[in-house]
LUMROLUM-871837 format. One line per 10 residues: number of its first residue (from 0); for each residue x, y, z of C-alpha. Coordinates in steps of 0.05 Angstrom, whole numbers. Layout:
BEGIN
NUM) X,Y,Z | ...
END
This chain:
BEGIN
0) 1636,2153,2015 | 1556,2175,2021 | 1512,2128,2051 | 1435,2116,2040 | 1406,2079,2103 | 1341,2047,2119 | 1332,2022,2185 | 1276,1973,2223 | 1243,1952,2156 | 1195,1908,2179
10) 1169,1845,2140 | 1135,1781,2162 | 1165,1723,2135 | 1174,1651,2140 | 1253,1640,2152 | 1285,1585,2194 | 1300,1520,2210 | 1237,1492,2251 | 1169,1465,2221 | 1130,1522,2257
20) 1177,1579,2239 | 1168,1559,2163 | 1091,1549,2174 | 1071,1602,2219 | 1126,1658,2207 | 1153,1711,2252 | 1169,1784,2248 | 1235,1796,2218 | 1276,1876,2219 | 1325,1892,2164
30) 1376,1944,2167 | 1417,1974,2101 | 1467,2014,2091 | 1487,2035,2014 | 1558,2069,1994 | 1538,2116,1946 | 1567,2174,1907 | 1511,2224,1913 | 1542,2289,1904 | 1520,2294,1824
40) 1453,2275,1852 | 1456,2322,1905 | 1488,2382,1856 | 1433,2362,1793 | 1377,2328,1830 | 1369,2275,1784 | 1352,2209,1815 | 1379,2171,1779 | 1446,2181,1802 | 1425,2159,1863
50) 1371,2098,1890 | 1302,2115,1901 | 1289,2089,1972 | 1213,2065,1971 | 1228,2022,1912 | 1294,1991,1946 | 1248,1973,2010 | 1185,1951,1956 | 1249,1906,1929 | 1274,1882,1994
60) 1199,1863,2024 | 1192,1824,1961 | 1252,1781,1964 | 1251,1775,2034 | 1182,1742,2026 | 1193,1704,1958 | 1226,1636,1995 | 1236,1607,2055 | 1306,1599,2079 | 1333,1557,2139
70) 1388,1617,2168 | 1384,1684,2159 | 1455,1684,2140 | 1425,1667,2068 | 1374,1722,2071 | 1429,1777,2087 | 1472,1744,2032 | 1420,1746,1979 | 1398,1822,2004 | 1470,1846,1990
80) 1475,1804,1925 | 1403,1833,1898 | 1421,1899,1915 | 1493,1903,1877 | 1473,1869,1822 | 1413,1909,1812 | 1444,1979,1819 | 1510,1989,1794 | 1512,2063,1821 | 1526,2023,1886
90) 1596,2006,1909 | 1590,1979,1971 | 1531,1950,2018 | 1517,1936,2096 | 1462,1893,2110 | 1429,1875,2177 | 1382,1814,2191 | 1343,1813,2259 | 1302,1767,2283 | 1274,1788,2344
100) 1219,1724,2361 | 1280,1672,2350 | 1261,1606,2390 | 1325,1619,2441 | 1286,1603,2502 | 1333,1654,2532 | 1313,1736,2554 | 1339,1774,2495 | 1328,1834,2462 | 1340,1812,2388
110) 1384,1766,2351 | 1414,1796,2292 | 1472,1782,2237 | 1506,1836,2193 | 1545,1824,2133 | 1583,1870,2086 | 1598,1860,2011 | 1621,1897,1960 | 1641,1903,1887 | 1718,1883,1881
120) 1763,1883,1815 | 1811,1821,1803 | 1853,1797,1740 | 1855,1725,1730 | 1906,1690,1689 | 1884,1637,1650 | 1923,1580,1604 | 1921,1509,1578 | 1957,1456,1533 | 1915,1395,1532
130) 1852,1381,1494 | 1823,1440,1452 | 1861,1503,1485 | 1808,1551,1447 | 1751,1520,1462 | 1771,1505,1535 | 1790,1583,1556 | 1730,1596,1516 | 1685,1559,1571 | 1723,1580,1617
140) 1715,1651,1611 | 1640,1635,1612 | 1635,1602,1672 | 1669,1658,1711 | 1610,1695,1695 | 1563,1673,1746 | 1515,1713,1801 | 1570,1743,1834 | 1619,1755,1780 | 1627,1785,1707
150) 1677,1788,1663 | 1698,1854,1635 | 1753,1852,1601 | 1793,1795,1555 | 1857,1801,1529 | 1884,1764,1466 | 1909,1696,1464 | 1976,1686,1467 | 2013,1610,1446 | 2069,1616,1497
160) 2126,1561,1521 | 2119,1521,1593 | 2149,1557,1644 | 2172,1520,1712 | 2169,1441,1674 | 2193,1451,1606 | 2177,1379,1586 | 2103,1391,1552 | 2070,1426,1497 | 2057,1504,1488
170) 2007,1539,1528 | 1943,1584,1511 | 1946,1641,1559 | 1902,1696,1561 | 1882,1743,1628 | 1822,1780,1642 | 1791,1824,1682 | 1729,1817,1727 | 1681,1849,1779 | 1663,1800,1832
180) 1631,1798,1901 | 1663,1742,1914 | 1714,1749,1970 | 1779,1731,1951 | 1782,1655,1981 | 1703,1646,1954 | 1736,1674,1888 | 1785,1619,1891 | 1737,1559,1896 | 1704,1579,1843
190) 1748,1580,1802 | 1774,1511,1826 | 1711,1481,1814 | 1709,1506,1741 | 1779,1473,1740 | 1754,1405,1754 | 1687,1417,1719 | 1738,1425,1656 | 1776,1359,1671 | 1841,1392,1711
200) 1882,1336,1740 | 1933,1366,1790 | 1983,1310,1777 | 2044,1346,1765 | 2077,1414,1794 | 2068,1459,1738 | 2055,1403,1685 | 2008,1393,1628 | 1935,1411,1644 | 1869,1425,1610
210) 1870,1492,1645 | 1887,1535,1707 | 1858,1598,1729 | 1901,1636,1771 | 1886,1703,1809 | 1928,1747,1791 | 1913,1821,1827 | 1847,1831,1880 | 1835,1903,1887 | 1904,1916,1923
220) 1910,1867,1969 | 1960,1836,1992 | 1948,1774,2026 | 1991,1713,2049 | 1945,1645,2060 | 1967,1581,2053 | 1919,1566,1994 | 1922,1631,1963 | 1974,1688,1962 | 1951,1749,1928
230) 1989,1787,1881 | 2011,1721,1852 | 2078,1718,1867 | 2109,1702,1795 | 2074,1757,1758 | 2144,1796,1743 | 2173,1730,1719 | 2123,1711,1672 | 2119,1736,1600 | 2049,1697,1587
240) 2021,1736,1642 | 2051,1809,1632 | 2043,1810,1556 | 1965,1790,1559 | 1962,1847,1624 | 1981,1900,1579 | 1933,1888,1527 | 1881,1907,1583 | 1914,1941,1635 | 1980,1967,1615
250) 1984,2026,1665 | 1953,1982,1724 | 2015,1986,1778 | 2025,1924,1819 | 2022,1943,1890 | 2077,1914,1920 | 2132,1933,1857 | 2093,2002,1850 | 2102,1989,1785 | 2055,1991,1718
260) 2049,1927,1680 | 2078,1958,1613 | 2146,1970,1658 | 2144,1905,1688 | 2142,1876,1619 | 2197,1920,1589 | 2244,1892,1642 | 2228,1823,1635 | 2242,1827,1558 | 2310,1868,1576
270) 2329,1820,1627 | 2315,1755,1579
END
């Protein structure tokens, strides 16, 4: 990975939590640190494959002084944000917040957070049987679109039978694909808020519902958590969730099976 850094830019702004540091202000320093492909750039030397540098600090100054927020936790979060969002070219970003006149009443030589983000791929799988199942994936879908996240890719919908409790109507499935800077717990209660934004009651284990969004693949982690295990573990055993994976992603391999989804798929059908 190539980098493009900027270090000790300097802007006076009016961030924290006390009346005077709102009114009156106080020197803040902001480190970045951009993961960048810039060998075309480098090889051609057109800038466009890369970021122009005085317009990324113009940017920063600017958003850094547009608001007032009460941590600077929010100001490195809405750095990194601006900054993928606004250049795709970038895959990853470092950002550091100083804030060198902080009311500590202690000897220091600066008080500073750092945060890293970056742009991660996840498919979510996404169903229903109660109300209108169109309509409902439909808003779904659009609701996963949001600062940090955009949808990509959709697969078709498929009608497919309950799996786990038998004893309820047909499902809606569809997956898709999405770029998020969402980590992957974040990821998760967003989509759980869409959930109950859409009327999901979680009343019984794999019953009837007016939809679930599950995560499917994030990047290729594998992660254990007690609210989240990533891949999801039923993947292979689900026809509703490999069929509507291949439409996208046939050739995507699942990282613990090491193998591609159109595989997976082909032995489920076999093995049925």
């Amino acid at each position: 990975m190539d980098y493009i850094n900027i270090s000790n830019l300097i802007v006076f702004a009016n961030h924290g939590v006390f009346d005077a540091e709102k009114s009156l202000g106080q020197k803040f320093m902001i480190d970045l640190k951009l993961g960048i492909n810039l060998q075309h750039c480098a090889i051609t030397g057109d800038l466009t494959k890369s970021v122009h540098y005085g317009i990324l600090a113009e940017d920063i100054t600017k958003l850094f002084k547009s608001k007032s927020n009460d941590l600077i936790e929010t100001c490195a979060e809405e750095i990194a944000q601006f900054i993928l969002k606004k250049y795709e070219i970038v895959e990853d970003v470092f950002v550091r917040v100083k804030k060198p006149w902080a009311p500590v009443m202690l000897p220091t030589d600066n008080i500073f957070i750092e945060i890293y983000r970056k742009r991660h791929f996840a498919f979510l799988g996404l169903g229903s049987n109660m109300g209108n199942s169109n309509e409902i994936l439909a808003s779904a879908v659009e609701m996963i679109n949001d600062e940090y996240t955009t949808v990509v890719k959709s697969s078709k919908l498929y009608k497919t039978a309950p799996w786990g409790y038998t004893q309820q109507n047909d499902f809606l499935n569809q997956v898709i694909e999405i770029s998020t800077t969402y980590e992957p717990l974040e990821l998760l209660r967003h989509l759980q808020k869409i959930e109950l934004d859409l009327g999901r009651k979680r009343e019984i284990h794999w019953g009837p519902r007016t939809v679930d969004i599950d995560i499917l693949f994030f990047d290729d982690f594998k992660m254990y958590h007690p609210d989240l295990i990533i891949p999801h573990p039923y993947i292979s055993e689900r026809q509703f969730v490999l069929e509507p994976m291949c439409d996208i992603a046939a050739h995507y391999i699942h990282p613990i099976f090491n193998k591609s989804m159109r595989v997976l798929f082909e032995e489920l059908k076999a093995n049925s």
